[in-house]
MOPAC internal coordinates of N, CA, C and O (Angstrom, degrees):
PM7 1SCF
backbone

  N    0.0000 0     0.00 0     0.00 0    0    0    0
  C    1.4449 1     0.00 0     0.00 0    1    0    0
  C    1.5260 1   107.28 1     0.00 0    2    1    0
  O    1.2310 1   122.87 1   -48.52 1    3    2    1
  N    1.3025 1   112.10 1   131.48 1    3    2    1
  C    1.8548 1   105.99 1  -167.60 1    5    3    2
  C    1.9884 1    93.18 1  -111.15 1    6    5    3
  O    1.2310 1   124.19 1   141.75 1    7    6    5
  N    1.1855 1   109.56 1   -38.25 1    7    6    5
  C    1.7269 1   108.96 1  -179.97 1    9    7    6
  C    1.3221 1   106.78 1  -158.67 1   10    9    7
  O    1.2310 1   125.45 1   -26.88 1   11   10    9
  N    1.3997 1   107.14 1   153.12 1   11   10    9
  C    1.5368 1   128.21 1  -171.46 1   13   11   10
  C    1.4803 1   108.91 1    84.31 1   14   13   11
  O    1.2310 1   131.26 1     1.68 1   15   14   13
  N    1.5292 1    95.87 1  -178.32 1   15   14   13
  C    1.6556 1    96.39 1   169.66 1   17   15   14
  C    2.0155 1    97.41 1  -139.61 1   18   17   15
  O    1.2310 1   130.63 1   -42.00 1   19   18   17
  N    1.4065 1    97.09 1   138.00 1   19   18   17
  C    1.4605 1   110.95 1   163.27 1   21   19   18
  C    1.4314 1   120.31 1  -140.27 1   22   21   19
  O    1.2310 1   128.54 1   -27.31 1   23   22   21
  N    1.2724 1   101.15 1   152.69 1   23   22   21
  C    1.7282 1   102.66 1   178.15 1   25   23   22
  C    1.6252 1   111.41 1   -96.39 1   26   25   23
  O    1.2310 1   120.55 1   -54.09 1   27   26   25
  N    1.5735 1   116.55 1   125.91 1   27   26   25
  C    1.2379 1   132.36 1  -161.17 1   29   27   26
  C    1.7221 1    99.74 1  -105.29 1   30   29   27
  O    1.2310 1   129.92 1   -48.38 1   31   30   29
  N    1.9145 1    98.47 1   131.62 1   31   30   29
  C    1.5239 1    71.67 1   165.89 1   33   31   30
  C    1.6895 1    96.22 1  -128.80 1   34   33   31
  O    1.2310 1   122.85 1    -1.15 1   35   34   33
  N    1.5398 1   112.15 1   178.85 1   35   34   33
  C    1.1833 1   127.78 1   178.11 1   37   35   34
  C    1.4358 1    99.31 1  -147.04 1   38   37   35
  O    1.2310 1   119.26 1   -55.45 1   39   38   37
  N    1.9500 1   119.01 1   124.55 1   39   38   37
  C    1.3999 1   111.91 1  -173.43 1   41   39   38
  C    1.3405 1   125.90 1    51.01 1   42   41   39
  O    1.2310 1   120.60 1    48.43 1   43   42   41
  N    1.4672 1   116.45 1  -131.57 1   43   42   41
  C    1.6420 1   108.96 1   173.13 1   45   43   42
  C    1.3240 1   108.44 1   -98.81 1   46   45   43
  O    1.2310 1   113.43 1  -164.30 1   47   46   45
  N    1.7095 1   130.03 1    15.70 1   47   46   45
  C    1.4390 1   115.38 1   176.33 1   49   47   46
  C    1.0129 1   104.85 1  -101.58 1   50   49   47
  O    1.2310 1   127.55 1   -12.35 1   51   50   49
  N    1.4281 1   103.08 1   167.65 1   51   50   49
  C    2.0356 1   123.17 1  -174.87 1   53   51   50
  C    1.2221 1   105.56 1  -123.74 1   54   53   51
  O    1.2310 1   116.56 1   -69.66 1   55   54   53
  N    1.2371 1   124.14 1   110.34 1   55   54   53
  C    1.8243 1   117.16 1   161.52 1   57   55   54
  C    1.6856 1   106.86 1  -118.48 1   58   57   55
  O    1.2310 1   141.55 1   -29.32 1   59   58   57
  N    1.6320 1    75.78 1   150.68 1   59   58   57
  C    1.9795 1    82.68 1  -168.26 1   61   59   58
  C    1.5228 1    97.10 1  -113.99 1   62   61   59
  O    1.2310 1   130.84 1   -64.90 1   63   62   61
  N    1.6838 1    96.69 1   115.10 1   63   62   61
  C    1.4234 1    99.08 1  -172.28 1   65   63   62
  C    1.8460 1   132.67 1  -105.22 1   66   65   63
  O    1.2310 1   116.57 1   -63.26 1   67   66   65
  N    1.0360 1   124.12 1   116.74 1   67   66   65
  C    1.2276 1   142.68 1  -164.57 1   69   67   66
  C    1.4615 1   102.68 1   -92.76 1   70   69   67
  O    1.2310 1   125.18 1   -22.64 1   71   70   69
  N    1.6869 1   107.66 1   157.36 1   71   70   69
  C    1.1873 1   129.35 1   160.59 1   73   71   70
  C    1.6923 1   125.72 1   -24.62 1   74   73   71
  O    1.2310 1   117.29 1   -82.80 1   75   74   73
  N    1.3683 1   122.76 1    97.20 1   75   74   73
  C    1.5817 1    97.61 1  -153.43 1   77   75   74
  C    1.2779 1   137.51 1   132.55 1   78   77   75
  O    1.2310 1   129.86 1   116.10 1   79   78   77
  N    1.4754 1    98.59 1   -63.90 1   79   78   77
  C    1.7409 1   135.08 1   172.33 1   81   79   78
  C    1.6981 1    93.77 1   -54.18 1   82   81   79
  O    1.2310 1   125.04 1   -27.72 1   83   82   81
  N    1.5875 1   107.92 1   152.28 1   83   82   81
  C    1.2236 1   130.35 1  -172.07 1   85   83   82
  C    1.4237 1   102.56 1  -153.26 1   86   85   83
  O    1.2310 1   121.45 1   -47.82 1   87   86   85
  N    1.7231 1   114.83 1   132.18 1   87   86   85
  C    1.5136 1    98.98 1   151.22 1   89   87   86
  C    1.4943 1   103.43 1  -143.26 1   90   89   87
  O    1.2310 1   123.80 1    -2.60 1   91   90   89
  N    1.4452 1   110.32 1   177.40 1   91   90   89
  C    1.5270 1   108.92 1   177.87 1   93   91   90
  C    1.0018 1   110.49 1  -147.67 1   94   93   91
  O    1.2310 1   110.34 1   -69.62 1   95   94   93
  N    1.1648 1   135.75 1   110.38 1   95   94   93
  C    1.5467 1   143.81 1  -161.98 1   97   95   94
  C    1.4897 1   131.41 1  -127.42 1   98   97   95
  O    1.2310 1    97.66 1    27.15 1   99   98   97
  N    1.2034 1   157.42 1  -152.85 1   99   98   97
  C    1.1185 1   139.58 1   161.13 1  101   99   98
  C    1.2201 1   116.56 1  -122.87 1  102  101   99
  O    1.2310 1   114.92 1   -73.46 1  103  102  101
  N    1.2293 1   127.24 1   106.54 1  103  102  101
  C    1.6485 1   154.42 1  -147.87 1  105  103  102
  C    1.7423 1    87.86 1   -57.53 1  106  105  103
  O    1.2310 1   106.66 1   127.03 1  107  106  105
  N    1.3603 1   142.42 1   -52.97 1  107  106  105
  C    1.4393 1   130.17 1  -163.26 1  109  107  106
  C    1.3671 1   126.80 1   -20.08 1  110  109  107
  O    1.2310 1   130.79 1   120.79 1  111  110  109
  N    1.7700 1    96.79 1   -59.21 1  111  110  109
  C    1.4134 1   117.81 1   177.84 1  113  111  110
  C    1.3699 1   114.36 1   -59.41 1  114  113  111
  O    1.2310 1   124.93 1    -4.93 1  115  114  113
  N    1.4949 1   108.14 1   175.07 1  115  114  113
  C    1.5368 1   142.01 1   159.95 1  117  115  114
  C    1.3758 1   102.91 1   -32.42 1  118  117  115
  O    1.2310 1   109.51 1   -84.10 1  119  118  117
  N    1.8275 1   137.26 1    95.90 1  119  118  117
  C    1.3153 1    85.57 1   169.36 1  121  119  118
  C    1.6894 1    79.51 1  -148.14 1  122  121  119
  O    1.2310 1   126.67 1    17.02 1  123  122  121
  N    1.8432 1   104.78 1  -162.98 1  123  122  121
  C    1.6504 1    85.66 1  -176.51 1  125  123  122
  C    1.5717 1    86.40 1   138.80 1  126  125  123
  O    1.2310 1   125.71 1   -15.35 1  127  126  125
  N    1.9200 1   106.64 1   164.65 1  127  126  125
  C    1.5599 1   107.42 1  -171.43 1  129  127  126
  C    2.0579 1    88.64 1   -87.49 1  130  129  127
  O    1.2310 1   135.03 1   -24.35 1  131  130  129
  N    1.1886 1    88.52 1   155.65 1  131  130  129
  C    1.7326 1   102.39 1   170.83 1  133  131  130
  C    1.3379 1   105.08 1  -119.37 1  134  133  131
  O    1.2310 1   106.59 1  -176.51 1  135  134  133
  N    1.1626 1   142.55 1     3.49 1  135  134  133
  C    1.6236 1   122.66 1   174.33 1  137  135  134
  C    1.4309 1    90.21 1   164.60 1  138  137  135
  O    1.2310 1   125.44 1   -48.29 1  139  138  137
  N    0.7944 1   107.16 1   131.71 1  139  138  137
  C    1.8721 1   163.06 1  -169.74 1  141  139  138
  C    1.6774 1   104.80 1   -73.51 1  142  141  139
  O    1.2310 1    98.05 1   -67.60 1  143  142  141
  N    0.7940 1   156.83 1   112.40 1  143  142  141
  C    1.6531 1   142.24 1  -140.27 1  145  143  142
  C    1.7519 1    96.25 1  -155.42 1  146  145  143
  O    1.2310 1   117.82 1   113.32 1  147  146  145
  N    0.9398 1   121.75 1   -66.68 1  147  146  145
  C    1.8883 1   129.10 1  -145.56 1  149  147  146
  C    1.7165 1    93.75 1  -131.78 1  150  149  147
  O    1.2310 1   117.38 1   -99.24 1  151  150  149
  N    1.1086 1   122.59 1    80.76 1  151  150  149
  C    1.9127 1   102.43 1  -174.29 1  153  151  150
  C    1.3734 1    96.66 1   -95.62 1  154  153  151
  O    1.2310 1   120.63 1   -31.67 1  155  154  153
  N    1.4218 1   116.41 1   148.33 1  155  154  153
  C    1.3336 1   111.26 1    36.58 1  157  155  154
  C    1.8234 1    94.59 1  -108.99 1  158  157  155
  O    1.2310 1   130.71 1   -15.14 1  159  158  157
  N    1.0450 1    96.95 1   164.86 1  159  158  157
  C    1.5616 1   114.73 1  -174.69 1  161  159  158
  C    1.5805 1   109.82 1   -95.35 1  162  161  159
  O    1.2310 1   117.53 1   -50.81 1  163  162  161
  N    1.4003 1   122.30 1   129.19 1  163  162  161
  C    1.7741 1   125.97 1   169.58 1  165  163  162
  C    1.6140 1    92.16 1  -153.68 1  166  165  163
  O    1.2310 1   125.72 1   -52.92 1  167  166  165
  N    1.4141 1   106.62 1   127.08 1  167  166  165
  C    1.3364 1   124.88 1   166.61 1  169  167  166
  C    1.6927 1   100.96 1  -137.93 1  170  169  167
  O    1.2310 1   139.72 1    -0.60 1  171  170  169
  N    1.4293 1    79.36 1   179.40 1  171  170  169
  C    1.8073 1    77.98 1  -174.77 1  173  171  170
  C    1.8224 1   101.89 1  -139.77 1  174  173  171
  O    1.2310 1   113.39 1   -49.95 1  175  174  173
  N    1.4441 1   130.11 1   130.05 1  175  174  173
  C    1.5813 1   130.20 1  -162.34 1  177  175  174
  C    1.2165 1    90.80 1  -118.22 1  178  177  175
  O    1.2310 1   124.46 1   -43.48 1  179  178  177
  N    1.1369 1   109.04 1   136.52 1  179  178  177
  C    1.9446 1   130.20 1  -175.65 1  181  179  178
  C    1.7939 1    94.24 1  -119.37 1  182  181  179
  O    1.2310 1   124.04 1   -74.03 1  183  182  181
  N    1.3153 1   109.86 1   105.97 1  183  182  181
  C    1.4497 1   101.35 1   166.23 1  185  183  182
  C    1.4647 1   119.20 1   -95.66 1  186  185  183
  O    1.2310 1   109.57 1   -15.68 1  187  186  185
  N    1.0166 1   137.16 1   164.32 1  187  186  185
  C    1.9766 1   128.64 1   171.60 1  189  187  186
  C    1.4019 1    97.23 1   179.50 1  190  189  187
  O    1.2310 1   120.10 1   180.00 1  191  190  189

């Protein structure tokens, strides 16, 4: 997460992600921002 804050979900979890925050998960599932929190929003997605 490079600026803002949003809440991320994956499946049934919620992480609320800040300046900083990192996750790495496995793209198959449900996943995606759920709510919009601190805008403006810039993250950065590494696929491989």
């Amino acid at each position: 997460m490079l600026e803002g804050v949003m809440v991320y979900g994956h499946g049934g979890a919620r992480y609320t992600m800040r300046p900083g925050d990192a996750l790495q998960l496995d793209g198959e599932g449900d996943h995606g921002h759920r709510q919009l929190v601190e805008l403006p929003i810039r993250f950065l997605s590494v696929t491989a």
